[in-house]
C-alpha positions, 0 to 999 in steps of 0.5 A: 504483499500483492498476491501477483509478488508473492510467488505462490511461497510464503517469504521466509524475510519480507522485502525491504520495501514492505518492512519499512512501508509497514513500519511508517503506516503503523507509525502514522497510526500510532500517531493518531492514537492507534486503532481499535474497531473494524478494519478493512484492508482492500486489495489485502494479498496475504494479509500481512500487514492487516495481520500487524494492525489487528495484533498491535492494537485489537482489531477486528480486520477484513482482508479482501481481495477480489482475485482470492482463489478458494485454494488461496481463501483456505491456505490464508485463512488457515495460517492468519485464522484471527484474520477474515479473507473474503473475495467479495466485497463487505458492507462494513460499517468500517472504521478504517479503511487502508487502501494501500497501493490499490487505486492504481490497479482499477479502471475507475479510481473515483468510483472504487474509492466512492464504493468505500467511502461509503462502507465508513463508519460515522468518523472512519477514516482512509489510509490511501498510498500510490505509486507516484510520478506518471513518467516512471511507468516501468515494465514493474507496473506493467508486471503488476498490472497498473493502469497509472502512476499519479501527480500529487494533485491528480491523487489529491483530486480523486480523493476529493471527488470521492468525498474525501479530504486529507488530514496527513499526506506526503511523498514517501520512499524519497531515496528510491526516487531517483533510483527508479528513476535511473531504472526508467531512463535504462529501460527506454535505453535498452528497452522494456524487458519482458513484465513477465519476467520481473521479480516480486518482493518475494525475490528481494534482499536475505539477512544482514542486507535486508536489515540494513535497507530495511533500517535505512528506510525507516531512518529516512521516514523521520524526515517523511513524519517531519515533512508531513507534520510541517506541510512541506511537499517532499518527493517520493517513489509514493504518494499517501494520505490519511483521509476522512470524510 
């Protein structure tokens, strides 16, 4: 979770959104045959998901984030000691790098992403996500202090010149689309409310609800898998690739 949405609690339920996200990467994964080496998850916030990789599958993870506080260094290292928190950035060598909606919070994607691509080790790969579609630009990203939303080709691009080429990708989130979308076009009705005053994840759905979204997501992934393992291009709320150099 971004450490701008965790609201300075730890959840008692993770977010829909967060759930079936985590859900699907650790699916792309297992795909690939798991994961067992050194991982790196940039731009971590509180580790969550990073702490799922390493449990499944015996990883070594790196959780960095350059706006760790020592206060939130002590209290994440304290709850996930199997986990490594760090707020400058690591040499590596790593053997999987996930970069999961990142690249949309720095000035310079290509560079940062460069910056990476050289901690792989020989064979290491990239697991990139983004938010998509620069027309859905909300007060939500503002909150969260994005510089862009991206085309599928602009993502593609940037993955490129960082010396990058995608082995899996796709659109994901294909039902939030068009509700984002609707949020949008009310925003440039009513106006953009305050982006201080938005809810993070950490505010979603309790219970049987944030089962039942989170159940709902995950279904809808089948048909995200199957786009992707056929190369067919299906529109989402993301964008994401599974890269290698």
């Amino acid at each position: 979770m971004d450490l701008r949405e965790r609201g300075g609690e730890e959840p008692t339920q993770r977010h829909p959104w967060e759930r079936s996200r985590a859900a699907f990467f650790l699916e792309v994964l297992e795909r690939q045959g798991g994961f067992s080496g050194q991982l790196l998850d940039a731009g971590a916030g509180d580790g969550w998901l990073a702490g799922q990789v390493a449990r499944r599958w015996g990883a070594q993870a790196t959780c960095w984030d350059a706006f760790y506080t020592d206060e939130q260094l002590r209290e994440l290292s304290a709850a996930e000691p199997d986990l490594t928190f760090v707020r400058d950035q690591p040499d590596g060598p790593f053997d999987l790098v996930l970069l999961l909606d990142v690249l949309e919070h720095v000035p310079n994607d290509v560079d940062f992403l460069r910056s990476l691509v050289d901690r792989l080790a020989p064979g290491g790969q990239v697991l990139i996500s983004v938010p998509a579609w620069p027309a859905l630009f909300s007060a939500h990203d503002t909150f969260l202090r994005h510089y862009r939303r991206y085309r599928r080709g602009e993502a593609l691009d940037v993955i490129e010149r960082a010396g990058l080429r995608a082995v899996e990708s796709g659109g994901l989130f294909h039902g939030l689309l068009p509700v984002r979308a609707l949020q949008v076009g009310l925003e440039k009705v009513r106006g953009a409310p305050d982006p201080e005053a938005q809810e993070g994840l950490a505010t979603g759905p309790k219970g049987w609800l944030n089962e039942a979204i989170t159940r709902g997501l995950v279904l809808e992934q089948k048909v995200t898998h199957a786009a992707a393992g056929a190369g067919v291009f299906v529109p989402g709320l993301s964008f994401y690739a599974l890269t290698e150099r």
